[in-house]
KEGU-971329 format. One line per field, with one value per atom (N, C-alpha, C, O): atom name; x, y, z; chain. Coordinates in steps of 0.2 Angstrom, whole numbers. Example, Ala and Ser with C-alpha at 12.3 -4.5 7.8 and 13.67 -1.06 7.14 Angstrom:
% KEGU-971329
atome	N  CA  C  O  N  CA  C  O .
xx	66  62  66  71  64  68  64  67 .
yy	-28  -22  -16  -17  -11  -5  0  6 .
zz	39  39  39  42  35  36  39  40 .
chaine	A  A  A  A  A  A  A  A .
***
This chain:
% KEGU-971329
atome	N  CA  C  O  N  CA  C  O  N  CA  C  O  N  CA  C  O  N  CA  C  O  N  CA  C  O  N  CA  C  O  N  CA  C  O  N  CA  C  O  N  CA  C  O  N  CA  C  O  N  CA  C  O  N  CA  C  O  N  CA  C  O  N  CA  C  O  N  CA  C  O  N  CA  C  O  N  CA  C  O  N  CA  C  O  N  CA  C  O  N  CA  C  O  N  CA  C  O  N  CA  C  O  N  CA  C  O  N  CA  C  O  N  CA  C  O  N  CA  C  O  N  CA  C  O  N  CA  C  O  N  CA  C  O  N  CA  C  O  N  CA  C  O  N  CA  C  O  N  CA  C  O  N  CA  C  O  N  CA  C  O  N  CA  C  O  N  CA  C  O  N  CA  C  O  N  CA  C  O  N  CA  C  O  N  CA  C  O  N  CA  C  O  N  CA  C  O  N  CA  C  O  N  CA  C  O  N  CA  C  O  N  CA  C  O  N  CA  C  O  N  CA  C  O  N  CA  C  O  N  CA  C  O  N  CA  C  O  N  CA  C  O  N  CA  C  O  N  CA  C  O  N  CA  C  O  N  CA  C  O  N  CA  C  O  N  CA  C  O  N  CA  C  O  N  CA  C  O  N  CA  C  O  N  CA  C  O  N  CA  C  O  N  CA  C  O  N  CA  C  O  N  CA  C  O  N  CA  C  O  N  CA  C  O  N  CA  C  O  N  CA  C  O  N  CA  C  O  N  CA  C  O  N  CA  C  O  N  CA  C  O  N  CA  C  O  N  CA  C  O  N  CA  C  O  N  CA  C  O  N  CA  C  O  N  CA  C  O  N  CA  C  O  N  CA  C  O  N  CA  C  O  N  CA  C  O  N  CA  C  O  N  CA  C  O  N  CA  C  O  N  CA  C  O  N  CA  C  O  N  CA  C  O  N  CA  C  O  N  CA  C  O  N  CA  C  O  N  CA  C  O  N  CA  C  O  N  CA  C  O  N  CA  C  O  N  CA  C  O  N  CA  C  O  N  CA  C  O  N  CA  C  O  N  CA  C  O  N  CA  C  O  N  CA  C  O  N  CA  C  O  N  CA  C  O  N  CA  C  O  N  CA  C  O  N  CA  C  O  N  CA  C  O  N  CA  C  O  N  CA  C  O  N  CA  C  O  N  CA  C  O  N  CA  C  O  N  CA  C  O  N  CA  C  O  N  CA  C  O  N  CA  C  O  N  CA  C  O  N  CA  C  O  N  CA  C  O  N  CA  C  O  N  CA  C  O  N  CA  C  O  N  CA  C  O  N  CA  C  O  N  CA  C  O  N  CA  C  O  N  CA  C  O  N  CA  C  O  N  CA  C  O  N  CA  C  O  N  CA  C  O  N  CA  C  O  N  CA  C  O  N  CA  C  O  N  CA  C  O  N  CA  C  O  N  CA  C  O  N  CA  C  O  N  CA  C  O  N  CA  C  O  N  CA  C  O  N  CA  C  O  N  CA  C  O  N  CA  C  O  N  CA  C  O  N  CA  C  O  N  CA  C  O  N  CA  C  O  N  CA  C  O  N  CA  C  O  N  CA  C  O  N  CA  C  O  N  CA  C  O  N  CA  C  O  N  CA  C  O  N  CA  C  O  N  CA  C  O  N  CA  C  O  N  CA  C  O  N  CA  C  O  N  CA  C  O  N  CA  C  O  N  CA  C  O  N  CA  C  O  N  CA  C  O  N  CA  C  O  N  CA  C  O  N  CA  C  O  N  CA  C  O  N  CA  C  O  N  CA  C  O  N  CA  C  O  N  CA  C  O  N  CA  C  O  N  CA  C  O  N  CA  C  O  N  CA  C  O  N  CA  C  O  N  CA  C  O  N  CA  C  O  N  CA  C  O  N  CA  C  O  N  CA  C  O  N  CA  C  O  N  CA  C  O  N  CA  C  O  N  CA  C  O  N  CA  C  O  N  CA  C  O  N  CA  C  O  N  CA  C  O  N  CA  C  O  N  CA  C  O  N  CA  C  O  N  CA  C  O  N  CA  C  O  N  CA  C  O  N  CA  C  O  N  CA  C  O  N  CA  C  O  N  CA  C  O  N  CA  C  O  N  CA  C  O  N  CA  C  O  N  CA  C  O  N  CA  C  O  N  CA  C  O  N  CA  C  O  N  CA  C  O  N  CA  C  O  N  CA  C  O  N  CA  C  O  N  CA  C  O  N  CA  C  O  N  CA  C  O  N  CA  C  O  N  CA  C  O  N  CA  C  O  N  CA  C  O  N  CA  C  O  N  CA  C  O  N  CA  C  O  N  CA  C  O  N  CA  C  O  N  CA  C  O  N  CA  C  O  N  CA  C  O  N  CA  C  O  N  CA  C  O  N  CA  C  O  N  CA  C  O  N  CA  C  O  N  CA  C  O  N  CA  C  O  N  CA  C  O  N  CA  C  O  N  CA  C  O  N  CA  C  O  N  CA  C  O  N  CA  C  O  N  CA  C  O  N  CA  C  O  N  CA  C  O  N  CA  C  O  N  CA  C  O  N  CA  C  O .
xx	-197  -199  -197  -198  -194  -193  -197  -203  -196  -201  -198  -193  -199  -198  -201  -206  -200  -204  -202  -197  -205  -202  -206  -212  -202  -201  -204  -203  -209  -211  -206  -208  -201  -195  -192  -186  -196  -194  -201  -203  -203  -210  -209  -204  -216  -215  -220  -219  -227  -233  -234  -230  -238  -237  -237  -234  -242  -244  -241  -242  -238  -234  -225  -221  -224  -217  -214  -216  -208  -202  -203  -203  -206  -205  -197  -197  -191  -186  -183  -181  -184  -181  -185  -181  -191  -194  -190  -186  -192  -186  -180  -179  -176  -170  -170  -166  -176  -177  -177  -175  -182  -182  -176  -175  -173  -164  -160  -155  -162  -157  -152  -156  -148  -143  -146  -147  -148  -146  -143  -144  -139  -133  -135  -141  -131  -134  -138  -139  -142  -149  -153  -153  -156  -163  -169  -170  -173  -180  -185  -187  -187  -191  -197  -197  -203  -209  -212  -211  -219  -222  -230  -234  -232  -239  -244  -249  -245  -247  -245  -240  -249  -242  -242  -246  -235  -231  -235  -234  -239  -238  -231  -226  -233  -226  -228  -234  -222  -223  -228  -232  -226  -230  -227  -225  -226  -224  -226  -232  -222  -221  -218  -212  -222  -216  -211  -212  -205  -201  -197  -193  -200  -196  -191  -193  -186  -182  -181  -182  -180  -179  -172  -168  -172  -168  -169  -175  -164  -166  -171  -171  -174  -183  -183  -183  -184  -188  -195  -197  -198  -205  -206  -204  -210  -213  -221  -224  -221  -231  -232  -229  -239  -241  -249  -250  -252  -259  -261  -261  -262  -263  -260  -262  -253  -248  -249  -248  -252  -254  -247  -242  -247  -239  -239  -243  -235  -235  -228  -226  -226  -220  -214  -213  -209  -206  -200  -201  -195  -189  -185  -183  -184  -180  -174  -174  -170  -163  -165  -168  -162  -166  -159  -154  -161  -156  -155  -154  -155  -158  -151  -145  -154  -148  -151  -154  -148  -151  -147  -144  -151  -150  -144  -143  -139  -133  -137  -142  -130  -131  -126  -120  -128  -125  -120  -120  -114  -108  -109  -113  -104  -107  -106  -104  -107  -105  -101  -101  -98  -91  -97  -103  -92  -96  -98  -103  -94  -96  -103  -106  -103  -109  -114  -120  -114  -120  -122  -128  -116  -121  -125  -131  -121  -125  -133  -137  -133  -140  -144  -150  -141  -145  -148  -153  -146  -146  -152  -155  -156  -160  -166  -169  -166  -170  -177  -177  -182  -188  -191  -195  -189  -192  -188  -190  -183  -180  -184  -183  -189  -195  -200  -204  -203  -212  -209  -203  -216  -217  -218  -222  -214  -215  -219  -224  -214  -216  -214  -212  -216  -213  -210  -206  -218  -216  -209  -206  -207  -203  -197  -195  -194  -189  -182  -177  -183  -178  -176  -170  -182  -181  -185  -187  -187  -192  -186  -180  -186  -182  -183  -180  -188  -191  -188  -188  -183  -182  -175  -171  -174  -165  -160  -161  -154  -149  -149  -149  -148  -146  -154  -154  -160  -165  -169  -171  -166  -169  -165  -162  -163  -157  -156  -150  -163  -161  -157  -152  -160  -159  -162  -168  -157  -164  -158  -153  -161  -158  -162  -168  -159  -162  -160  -158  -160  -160  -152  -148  -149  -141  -141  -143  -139  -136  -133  -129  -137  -134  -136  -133  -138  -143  -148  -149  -152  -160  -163  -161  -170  -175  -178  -182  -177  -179  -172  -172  -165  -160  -159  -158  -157  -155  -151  -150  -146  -142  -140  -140  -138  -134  -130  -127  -127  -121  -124  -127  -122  -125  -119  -115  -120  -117  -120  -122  -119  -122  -121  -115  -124  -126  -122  -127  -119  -115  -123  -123  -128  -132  -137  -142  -136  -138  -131  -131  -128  -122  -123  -128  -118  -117  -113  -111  -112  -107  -98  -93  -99  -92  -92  -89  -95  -96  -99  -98  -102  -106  -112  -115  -116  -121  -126  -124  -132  -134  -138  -141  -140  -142  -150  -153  -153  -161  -161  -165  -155  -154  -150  -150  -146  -143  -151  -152  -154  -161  -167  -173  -164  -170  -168  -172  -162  -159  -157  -156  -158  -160  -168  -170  -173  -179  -183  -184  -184  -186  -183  -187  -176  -175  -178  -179  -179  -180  -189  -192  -193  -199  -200  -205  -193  -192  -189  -190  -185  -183  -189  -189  -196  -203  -205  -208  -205  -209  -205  -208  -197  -195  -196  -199  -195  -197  -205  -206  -209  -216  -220  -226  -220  -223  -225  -225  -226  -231  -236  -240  -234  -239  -239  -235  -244  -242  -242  -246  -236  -234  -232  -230  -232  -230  -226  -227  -220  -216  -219  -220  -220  -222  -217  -219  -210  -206  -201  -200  -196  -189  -182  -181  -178  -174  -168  -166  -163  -156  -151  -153  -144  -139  -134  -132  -131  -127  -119  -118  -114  -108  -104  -99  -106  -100  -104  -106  -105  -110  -106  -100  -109  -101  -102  -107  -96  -94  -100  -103  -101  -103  -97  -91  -101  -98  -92  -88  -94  -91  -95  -101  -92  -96  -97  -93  -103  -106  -112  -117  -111  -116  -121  -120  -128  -133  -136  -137  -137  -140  -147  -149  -152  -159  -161  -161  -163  -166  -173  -175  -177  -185  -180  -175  -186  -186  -189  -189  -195  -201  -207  -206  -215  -220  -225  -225  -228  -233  -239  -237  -244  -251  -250  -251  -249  -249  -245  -245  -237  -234  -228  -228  -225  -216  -212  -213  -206  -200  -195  -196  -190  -185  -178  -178  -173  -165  -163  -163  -159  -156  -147  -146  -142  -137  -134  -134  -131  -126  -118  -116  -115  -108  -105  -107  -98  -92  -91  -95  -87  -87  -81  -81  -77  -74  -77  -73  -84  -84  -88  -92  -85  -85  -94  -97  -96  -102  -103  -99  -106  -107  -113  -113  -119  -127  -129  -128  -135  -139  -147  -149  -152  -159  -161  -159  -166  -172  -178  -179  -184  -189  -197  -199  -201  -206  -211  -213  -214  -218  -227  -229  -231  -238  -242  -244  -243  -246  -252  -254  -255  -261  -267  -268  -270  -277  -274  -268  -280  -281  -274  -276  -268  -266  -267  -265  -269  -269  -266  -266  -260  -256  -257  -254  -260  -263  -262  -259  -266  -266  -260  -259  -255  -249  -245  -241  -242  -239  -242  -239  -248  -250  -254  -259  -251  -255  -250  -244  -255  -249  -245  -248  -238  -234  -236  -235  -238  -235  -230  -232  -223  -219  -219  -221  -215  -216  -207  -205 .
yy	-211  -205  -206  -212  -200  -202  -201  -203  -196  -192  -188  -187  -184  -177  -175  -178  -169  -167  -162  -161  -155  -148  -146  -143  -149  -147  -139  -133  -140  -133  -127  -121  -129  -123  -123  -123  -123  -120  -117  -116  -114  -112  -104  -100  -102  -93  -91  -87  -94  -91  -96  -101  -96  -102  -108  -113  -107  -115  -117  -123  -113  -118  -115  -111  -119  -119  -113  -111  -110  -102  -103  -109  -99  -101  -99  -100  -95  -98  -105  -108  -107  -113  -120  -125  -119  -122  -124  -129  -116  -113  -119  -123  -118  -121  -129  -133  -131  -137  -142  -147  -136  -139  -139  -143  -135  -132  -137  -139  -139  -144  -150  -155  -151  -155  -154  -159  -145  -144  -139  -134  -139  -135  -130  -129  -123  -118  -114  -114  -110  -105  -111  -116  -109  -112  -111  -111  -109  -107  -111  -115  -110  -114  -109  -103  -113  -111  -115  -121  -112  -112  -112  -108  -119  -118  -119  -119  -120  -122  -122  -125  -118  -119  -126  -130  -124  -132  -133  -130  -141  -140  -143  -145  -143  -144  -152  -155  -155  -158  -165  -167  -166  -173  -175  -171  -181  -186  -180  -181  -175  -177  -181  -183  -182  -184  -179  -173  -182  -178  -183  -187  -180  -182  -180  -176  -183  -178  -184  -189  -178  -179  -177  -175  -176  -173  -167  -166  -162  -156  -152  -146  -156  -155  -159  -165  -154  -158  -155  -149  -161  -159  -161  -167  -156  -157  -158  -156  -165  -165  -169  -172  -167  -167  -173  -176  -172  -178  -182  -178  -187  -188  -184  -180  -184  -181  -174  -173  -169  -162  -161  -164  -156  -153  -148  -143  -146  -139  -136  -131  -139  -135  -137  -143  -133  -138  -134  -129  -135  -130  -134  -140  -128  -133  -129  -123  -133  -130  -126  -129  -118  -115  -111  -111  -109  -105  -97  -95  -95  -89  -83  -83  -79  -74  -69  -64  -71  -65  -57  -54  -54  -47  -45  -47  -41  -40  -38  -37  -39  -38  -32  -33  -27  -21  -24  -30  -19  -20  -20  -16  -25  -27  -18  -13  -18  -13  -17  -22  -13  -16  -18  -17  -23  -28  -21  -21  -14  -11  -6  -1  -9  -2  -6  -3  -16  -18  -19  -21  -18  -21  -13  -13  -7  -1  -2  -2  -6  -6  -11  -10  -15  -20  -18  -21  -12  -7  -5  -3  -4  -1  -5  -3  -10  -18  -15  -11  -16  -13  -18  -17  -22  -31  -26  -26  -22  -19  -13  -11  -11  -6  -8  -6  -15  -15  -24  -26  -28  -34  -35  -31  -40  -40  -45  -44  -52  -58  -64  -68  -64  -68  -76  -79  -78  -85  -86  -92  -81  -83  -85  -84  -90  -94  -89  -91  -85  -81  -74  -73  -71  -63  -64  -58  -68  -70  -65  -66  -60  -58  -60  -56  -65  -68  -76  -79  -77  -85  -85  -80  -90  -89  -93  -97  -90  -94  -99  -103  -102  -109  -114  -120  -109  -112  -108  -110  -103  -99  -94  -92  -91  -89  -81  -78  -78  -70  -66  -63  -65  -61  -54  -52  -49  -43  -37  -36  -35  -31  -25  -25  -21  -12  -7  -10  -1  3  5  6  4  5  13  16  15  23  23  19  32  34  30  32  26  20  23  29  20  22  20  16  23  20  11  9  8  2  -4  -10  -1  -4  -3  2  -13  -15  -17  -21  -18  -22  -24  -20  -30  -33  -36  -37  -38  -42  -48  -47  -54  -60  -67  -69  -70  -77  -83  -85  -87  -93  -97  -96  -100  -105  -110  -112  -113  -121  -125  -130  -123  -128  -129  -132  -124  -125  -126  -123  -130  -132  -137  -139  -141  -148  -152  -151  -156  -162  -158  -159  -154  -150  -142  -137  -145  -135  -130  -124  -131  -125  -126  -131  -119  -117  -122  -122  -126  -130  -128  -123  -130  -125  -122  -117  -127  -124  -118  -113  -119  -113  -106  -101  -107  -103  -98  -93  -100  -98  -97  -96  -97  -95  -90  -85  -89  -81  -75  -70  -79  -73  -71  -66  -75  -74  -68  -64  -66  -61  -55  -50  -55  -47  -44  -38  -48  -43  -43  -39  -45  -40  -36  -32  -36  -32  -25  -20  -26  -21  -16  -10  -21  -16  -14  -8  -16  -12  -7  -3  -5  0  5  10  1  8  12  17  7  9  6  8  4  5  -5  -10  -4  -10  -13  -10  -19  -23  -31  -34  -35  -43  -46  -45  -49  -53  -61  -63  -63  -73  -71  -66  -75  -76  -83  -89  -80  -86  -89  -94  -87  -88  -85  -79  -89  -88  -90  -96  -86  -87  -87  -82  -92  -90  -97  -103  -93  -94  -96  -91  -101  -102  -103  -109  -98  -99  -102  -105  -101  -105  -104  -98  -107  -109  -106  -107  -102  -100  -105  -108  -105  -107  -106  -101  -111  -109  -105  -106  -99  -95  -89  -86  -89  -85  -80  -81  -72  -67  -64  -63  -64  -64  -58  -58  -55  -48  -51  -55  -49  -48  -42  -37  -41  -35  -35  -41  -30  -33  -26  -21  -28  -21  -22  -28  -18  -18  -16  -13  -20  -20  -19  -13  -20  -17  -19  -22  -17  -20  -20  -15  -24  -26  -29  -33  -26  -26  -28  -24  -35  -37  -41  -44  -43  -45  -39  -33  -40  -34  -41  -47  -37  -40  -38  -33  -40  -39  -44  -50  -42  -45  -45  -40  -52  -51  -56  -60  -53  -55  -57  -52  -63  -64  -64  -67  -60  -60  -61  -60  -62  -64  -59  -55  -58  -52  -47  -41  -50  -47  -45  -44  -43  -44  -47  -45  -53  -57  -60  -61  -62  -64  -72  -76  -72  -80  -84  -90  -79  -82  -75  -70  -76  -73  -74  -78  -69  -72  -67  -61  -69  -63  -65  -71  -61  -63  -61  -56  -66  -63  -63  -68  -58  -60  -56  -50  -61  -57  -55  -59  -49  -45  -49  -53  -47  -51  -48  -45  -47  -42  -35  -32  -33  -24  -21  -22  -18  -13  -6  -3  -4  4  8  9  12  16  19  17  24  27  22  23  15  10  7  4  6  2  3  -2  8  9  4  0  6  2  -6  -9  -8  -16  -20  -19  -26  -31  -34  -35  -36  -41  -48  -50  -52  -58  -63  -69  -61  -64  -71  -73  -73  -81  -83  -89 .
zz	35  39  46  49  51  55  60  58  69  72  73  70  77  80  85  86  89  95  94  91  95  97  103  104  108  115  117  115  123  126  126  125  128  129  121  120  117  109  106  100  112  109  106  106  103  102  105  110  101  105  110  109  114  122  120  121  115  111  105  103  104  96  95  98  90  90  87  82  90  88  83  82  77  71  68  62  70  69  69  65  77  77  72  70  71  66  61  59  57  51  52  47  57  57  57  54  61  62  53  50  49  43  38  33  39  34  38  35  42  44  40  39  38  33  28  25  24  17  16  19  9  9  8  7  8  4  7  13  2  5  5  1  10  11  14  20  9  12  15  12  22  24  25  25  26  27  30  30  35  40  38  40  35  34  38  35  45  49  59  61  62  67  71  72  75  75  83  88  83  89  95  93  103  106  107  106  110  115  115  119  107  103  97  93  95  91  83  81  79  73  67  68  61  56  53  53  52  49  42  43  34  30  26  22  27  22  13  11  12  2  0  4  -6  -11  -9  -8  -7  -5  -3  -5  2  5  11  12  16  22  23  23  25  27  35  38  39  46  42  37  48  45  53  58  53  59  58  53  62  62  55  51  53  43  41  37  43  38  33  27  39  39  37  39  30  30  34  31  40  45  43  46  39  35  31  31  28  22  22  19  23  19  13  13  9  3  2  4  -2  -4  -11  -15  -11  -17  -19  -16  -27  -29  -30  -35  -25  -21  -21  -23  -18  -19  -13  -14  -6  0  -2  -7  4  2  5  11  2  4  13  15  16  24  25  23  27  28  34  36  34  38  46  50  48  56  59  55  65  69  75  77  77  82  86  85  93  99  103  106  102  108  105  108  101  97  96  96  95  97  103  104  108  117  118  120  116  117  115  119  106  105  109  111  111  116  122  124  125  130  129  134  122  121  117  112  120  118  121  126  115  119  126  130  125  131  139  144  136  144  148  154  145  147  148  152  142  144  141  140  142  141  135  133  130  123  122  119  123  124  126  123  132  137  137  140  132  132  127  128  123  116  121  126  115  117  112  114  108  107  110  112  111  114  121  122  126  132  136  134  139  144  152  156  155  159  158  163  152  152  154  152  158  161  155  151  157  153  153  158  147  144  145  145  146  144  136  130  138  131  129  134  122  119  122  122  124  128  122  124  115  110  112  110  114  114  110  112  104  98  101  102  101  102  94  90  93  89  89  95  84  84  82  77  87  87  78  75  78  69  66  61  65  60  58  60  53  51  56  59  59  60  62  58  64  64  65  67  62  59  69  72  71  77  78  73  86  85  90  95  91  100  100  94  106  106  110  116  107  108  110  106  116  116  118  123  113  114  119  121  122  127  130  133  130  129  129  125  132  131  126  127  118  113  108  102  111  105  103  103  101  97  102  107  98  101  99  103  94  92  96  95  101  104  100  103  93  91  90  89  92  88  84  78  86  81  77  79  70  65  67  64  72  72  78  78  84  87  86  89  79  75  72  74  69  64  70  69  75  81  82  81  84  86  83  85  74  70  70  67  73  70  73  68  79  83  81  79  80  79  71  70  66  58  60  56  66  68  74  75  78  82  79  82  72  68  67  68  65  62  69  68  75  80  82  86  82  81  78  81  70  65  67  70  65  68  74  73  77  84  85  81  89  91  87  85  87  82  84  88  79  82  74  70  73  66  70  75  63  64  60  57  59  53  49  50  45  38  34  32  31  29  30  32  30  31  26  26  24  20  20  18  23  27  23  21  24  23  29  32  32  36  33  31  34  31  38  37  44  48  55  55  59  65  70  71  74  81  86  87  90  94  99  99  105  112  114  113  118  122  117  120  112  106  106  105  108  106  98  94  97  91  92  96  86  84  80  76  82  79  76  79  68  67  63  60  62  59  54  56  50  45  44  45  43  41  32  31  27  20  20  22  18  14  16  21  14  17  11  8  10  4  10  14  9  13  20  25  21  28  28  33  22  23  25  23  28  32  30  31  26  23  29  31  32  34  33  32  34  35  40  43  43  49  45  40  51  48  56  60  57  62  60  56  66  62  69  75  67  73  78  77  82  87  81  82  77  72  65  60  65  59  53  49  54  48  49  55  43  41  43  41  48  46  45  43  46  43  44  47  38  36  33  29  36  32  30  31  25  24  27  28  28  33  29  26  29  28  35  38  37  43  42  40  42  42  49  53  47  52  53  49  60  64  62  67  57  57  54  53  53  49  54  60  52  56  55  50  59  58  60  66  55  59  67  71  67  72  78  84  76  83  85  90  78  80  84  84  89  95  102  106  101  109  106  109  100  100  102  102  106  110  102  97  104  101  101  106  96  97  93  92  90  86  90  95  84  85  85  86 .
chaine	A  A  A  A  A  A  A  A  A  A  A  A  A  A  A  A  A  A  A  A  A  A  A  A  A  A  A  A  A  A  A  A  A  A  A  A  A  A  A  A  A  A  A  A  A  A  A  A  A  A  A  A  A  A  A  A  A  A  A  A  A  A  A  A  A  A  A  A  A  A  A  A  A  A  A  A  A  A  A  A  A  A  A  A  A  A  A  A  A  A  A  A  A  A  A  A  A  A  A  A  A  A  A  A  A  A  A  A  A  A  A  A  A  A  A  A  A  A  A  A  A  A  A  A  A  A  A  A  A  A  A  A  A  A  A  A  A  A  A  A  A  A  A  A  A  A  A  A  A  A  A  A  A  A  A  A  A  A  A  A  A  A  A  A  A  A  A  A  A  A  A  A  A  A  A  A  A  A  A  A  A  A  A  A  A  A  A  A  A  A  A  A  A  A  A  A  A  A  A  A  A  A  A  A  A  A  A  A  A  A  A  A  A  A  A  A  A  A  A  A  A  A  A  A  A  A  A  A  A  A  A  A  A  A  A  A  A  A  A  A  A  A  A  A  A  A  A  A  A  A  A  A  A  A  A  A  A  A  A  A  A  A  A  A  A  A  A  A  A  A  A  A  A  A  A  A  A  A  A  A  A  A  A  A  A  A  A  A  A  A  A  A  A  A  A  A  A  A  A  A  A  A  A  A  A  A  A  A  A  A  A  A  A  A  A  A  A  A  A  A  A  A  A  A  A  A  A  A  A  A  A  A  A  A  A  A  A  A  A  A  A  A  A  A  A  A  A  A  A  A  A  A  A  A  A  A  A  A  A  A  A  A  A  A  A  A  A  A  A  A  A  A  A  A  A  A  A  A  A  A  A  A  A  A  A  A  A  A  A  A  A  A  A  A  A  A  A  A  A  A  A  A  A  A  A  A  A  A  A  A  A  A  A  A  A  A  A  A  A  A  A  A  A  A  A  A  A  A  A  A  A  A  A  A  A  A  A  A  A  A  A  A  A  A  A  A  A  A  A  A  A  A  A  A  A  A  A  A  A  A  A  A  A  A  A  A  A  A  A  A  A  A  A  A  A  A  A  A  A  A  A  A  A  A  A  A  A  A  A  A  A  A  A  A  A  A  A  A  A  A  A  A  A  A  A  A  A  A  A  A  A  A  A  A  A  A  A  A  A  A  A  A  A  A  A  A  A  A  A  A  A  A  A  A  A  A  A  A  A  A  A  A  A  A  A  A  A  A  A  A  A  A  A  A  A  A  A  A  A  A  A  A  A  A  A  A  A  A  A  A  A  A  A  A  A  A  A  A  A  A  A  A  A  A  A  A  A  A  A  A  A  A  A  A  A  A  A  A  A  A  A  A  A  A  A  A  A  A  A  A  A  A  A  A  A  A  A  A  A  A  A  A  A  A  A  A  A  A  A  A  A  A  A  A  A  A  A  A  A  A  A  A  A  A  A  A  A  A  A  A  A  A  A  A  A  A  A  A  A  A  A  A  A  A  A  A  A  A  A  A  A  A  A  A  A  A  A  A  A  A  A  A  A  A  A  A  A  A  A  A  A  A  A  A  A  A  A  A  A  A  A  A  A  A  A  A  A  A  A  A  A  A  A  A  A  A  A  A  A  A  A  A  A  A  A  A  A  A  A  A  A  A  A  A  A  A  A  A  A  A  A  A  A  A  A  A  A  A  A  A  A  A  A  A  A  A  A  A  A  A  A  A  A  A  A  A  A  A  A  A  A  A  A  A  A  A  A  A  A  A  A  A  A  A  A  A  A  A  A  A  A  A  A  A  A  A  A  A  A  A  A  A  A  A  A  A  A  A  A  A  A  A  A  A  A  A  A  A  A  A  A  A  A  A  A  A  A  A  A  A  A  A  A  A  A  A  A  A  A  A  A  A  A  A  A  A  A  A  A  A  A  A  A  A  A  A  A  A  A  A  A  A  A  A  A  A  A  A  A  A  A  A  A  A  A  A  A  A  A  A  A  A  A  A  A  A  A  A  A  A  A  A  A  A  A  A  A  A  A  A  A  A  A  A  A  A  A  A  A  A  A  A  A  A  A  A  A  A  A  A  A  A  A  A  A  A  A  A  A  A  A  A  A  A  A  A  A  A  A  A  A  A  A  A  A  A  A  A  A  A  A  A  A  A  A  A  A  A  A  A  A  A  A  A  A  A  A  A  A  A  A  A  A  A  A  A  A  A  A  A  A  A  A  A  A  A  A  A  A  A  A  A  A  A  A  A  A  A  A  A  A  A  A  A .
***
């Protein structure tokens, strides 16, 4: 077993860890789709374990609490609808709800308060002629969440998908506050630092206090290069009527 830390500036809610980058931290060196899940939140800025297995890593934290586990599965994501050009996702960006009111500030994917190359500055708005809720931006990576080969590392690839498939739900319907509890993603090719690259997010479905979403990242041309599916649980009873004005807090 090894350690781990997940550093303050990888946080979601102020006190615990993105649960993208989590997600990512645990998929890390396994092939394929890989579901990770979030049984606990992560805290920052302290020695955990990290074990990996046969296609399984586990985060465990105090007596070897498990706070989370992603395993390589034999899965099959949901088709990702076709990108939209770079110019039809920076429009959607334009339309980032974090550009009118405060979402959440601490987050290390969508923070619009956090500077470059401290935090990813993912902000997805409403893509024009789309459904309801279906968002989209135009996004570049950082040189200072790359690798030693200048790209994209896998737990920063899986954070910048995480925000937009619950930012997709407060689109469609209003204001609300959800955690991502599971996450389901496929990495076909990591981009480049400083490669523009499209982010796009759909709301799927909702079963009681679970909201299903897809997010898909693709090259400035196009092509697919990762992809998730989301599960995220709402924070307490939502009431339609109230969910416009409830605070945010994704993770």
């Amino acid at each position: 077993m090894s350690k781990i830390v997940i550093g303050r500036q990888f946080r979601g809610p102020p006190n615990s860890g993105n649960g993208g980058y989590v997600c990512g931290v645990l998929a890390d060196g396994l092939d394929g789709v890989v579901t990770s899940v979030i049984r606990a939140p992560v805290p920052l800025d302290v020695e955990l374990g990290f074990q990996r297995g046969e296609g399984v890593n586990q985060l465990l934290g105090e007596e070897g609490v498990l706070l989370g586990e992603g395993k390589a599965v034999a899965a099959t994501l949901p088709e990702a609808p076709p990108a939209p050009t770079l110019d039809e996702a920076r429009a959607a960006g334009g339309r980032f709800l974090g550009h009118q009111e405060r979402i959440h500030p601490p987050c290390f994917t969508c923070s619009t308060e956090r500077e470059e190359g401290e935090a990813l500055r993912v902000f997805p708005g409403q893509l024009d002629g789309a459904e309801p809720g279906v968002i989209a931006c135009a996004w570049t990576p950082h040189a200072a969440f790359g690798d030693a080969e200048g790209r994209l590392t896998t737990a920063n690839l899986w954070a910048a998908m995480d925000c937009p498939g619950f930012i997709a739900w407060c689109v469609k319907d209003g204001r609300h506050g959800a955690l991502l509890g599971t996450m389901t993603g496929e990495v076909l090719e990591r981009p480049k630092v400083g490669e523009a690259c499209i982010i796009l997010a759909w709301p799927i479905s909702r079963e009681g206090r679970k909201e299903f979403a897809g997010v898909a990242l693709y090259g400035a041309d196009g092509r697919l290069m990762a992809r998730a599916h989301q599960v995220w649980i709402v924070m307490g009873p939502r009431a339609p009527e109230a969910a416009a004005s409830t605070e945010a807090a994704s993770a």
